[in-house]
C-alpha positions as MATLAB code, in Angstrom:
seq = 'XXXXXXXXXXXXXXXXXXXXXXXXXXXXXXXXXXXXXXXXXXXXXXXXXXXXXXXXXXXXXXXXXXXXXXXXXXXXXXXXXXXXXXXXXXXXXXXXXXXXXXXXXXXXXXXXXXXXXXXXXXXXXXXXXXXXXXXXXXXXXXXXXXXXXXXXXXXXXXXXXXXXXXXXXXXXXXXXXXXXXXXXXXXXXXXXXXXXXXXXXXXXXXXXXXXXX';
ca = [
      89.411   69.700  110.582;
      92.696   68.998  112.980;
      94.322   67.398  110.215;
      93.681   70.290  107.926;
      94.466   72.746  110.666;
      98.020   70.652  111.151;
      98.698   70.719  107.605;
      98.306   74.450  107.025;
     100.567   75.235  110.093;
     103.024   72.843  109.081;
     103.216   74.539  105.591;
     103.240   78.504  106.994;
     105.894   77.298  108.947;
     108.127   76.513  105.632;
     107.587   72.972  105.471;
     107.157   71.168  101.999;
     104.338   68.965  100.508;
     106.501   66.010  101.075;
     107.876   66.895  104.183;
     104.412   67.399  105.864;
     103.676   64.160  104.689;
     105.899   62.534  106.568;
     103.802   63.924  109.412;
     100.318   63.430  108.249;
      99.796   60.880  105.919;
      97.312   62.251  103.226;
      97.296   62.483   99.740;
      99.434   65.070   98.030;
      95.943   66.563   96.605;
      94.155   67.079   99.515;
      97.480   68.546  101.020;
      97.366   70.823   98.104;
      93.727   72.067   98.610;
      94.788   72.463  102.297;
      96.832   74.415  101.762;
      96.697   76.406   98.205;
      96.186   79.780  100.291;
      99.137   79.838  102.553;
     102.254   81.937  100.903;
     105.085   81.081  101.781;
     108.102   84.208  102.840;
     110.835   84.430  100.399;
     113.009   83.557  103.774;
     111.210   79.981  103.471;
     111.269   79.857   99.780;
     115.067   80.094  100.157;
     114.970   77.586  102.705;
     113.437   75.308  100.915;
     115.891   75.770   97.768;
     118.661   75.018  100.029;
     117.143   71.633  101.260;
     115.779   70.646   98.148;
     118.391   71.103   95.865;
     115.933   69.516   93.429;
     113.621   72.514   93.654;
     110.731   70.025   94.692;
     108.711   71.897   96.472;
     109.674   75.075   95.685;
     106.288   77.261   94.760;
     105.246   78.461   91.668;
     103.869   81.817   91.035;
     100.403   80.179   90.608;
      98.129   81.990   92.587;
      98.721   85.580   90.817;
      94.818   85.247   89.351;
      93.513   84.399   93.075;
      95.718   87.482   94.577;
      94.388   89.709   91.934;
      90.296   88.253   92.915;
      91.148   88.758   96.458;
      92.083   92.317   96.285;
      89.089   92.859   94.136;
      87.248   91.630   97.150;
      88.540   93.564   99.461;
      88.125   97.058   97.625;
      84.646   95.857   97.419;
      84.658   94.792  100.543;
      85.699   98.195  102.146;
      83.139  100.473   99.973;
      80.273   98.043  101.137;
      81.759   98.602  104.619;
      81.471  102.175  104.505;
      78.154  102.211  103.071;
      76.482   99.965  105.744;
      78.638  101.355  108.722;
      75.706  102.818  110.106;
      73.454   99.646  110.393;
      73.389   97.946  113.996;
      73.248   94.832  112.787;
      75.767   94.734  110.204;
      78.412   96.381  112.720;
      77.180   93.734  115.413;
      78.351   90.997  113.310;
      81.904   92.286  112.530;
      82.504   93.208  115.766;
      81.542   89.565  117.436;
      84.224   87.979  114.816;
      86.724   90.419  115.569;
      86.405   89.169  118.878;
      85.548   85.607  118.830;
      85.752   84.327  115.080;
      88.153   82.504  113.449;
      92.008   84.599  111.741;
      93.442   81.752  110.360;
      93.013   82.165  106.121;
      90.060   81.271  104.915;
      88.786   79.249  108.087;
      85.459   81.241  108.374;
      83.800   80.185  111.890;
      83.246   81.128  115.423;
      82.883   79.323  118.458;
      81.305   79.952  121.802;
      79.137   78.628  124.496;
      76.313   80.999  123.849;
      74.401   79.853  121.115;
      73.159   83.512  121.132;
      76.187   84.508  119.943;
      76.371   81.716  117.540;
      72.851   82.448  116.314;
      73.348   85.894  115.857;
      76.666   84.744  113.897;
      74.445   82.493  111.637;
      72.163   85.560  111.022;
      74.797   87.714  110.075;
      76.088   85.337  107.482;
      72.860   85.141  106.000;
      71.780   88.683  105.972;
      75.536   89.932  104.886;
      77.191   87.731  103.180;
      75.266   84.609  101.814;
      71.309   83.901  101.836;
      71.894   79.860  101.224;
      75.210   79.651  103.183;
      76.038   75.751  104.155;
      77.456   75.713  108.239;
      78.796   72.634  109.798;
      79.421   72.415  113.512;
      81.965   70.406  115.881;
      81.941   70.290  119.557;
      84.490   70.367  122.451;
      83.278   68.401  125.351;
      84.499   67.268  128.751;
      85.039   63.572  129.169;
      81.645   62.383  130.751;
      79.699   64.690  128.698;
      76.637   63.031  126.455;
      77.363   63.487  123.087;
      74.415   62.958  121.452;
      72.450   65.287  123.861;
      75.056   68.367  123.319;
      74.639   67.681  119.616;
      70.585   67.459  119.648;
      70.807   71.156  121.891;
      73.309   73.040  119.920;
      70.836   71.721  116.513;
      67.574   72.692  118.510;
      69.106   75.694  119.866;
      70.424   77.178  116.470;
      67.677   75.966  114.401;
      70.004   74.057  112.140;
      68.168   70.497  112.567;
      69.888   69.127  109.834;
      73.221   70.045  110.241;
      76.281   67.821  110.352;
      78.943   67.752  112.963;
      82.979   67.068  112.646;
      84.480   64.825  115.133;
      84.331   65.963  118.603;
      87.013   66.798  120.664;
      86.462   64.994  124.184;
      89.088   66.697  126.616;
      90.217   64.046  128.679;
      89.304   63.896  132.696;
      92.247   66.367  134.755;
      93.700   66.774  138.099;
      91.617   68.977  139.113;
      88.016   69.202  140.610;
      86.443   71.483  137.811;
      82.313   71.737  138.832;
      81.111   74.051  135.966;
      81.336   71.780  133.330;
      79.071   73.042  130.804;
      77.049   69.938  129.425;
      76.338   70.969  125.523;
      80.249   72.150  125.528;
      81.968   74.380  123.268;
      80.330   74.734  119.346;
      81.967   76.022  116.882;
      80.112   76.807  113.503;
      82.328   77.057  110.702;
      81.228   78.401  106.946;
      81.404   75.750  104.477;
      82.824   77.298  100.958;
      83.951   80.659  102.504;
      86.580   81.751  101.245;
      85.978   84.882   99.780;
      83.741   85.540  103.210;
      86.391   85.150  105.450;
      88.409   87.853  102.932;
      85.321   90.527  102.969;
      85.195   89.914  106.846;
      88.352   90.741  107.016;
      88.261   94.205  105.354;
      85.580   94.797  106.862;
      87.543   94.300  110.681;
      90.059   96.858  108.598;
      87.622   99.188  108.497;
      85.721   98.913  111.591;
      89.211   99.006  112.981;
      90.069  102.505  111.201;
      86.727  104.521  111.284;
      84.809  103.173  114.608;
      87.331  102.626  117.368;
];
């Protein structure tokens, strides 16, 4: 997930395919599904041009049939919005990722040290957006933590038993004399195949924004 994270940034930044890859060595396709949202500014484009005189790099106008799905989304996105603006539950939801989830494109997750929050999260998916949606977590942890007892309470304590976890993030011993460690950490529960989720949850923050505020 860092290394995709990396990648992205690198590329809204202006950087090309090849050029990231002198930074993170991956394969040029799974740079590409990285980062096959991120649009690059015409101010980059140029860029780009005038270090490349090759055009390598440069990006096509391939995405035209994703922009058009997207915006579809979103003017479905915003009538649902309306029509469910009433509901506790549904305005719950948007509101706890406006604060707390995830704005980069198409990341769709949330993390938190409550697992209330993160269970209410999960049921919002579910009731909103997707009945069967897949959720993987990953952890940030204190050195001297137990990793293998923070994963077995975030599982028991959002009734995902069977999850899987990314590679946790151990932040290295300080300084300083911190005493309220917290011993299951940071979890953050990201939406696996989200995409169009993270678009509707975005309109739907537009309109929340707009009508409720």
């Amino acid at each position: 997930w860092e290394r995709s994270e990396l990648g992205k940034n690198l590329r809204r930044l202006g950087l090309t395919y090849g050029e990231i890859r002198e930074i993170i060595p991956v394969p040029k396709g799974t740079l590409s599904n990285w980062c096959g949202d991120v649009d690059l500014s015409p101010a980059q484009t140029q860029a780009i041009r005038e270090r490349t005189p090759s055009q390598k790099g440069v990006p096509k106008d391939s995405q035209w049939r994703r922009r058009l799905e997207i915006d579809q989304i979103r003017s479905e996105a915003l009538a649902f919005a309306a029509a469910h603006a009433s509901e506790p539950s549904f305005v719950a939801g948007v509101v706890l990722y406006w604060a707390e989830g995830s704005k980069w494109r198409n990341d769709f997750a949330l993390a938190n040290t409550d697992p209330a929050a993160l269970r209410l999260f999960i049921r919002w998916v579910r009731e909103h957006l997707d009945s069967a949606a897949a959720f993987r977590l990953s952890l940030h942890l204190h050195e001297g933590n137990d990793e293998q007892a923070a994963k077995d309470y975030w599982r028991t304590s959002l009734d995902l038993p069977t999850v899987s976890f990314t590679k946790t993030y151990i932040k290295p011993r300080g300084t300083g004399h911190r005493k309220n460690r917290l011993a299951a950490g940071v979890c953050r529960v990201r939406v696996l195949r989200a995409s169009n989720h993270w678009n509707r949850t975005m309109a739907w923050i537009e309109y929340i924004s707009e009508h409720m505020t």
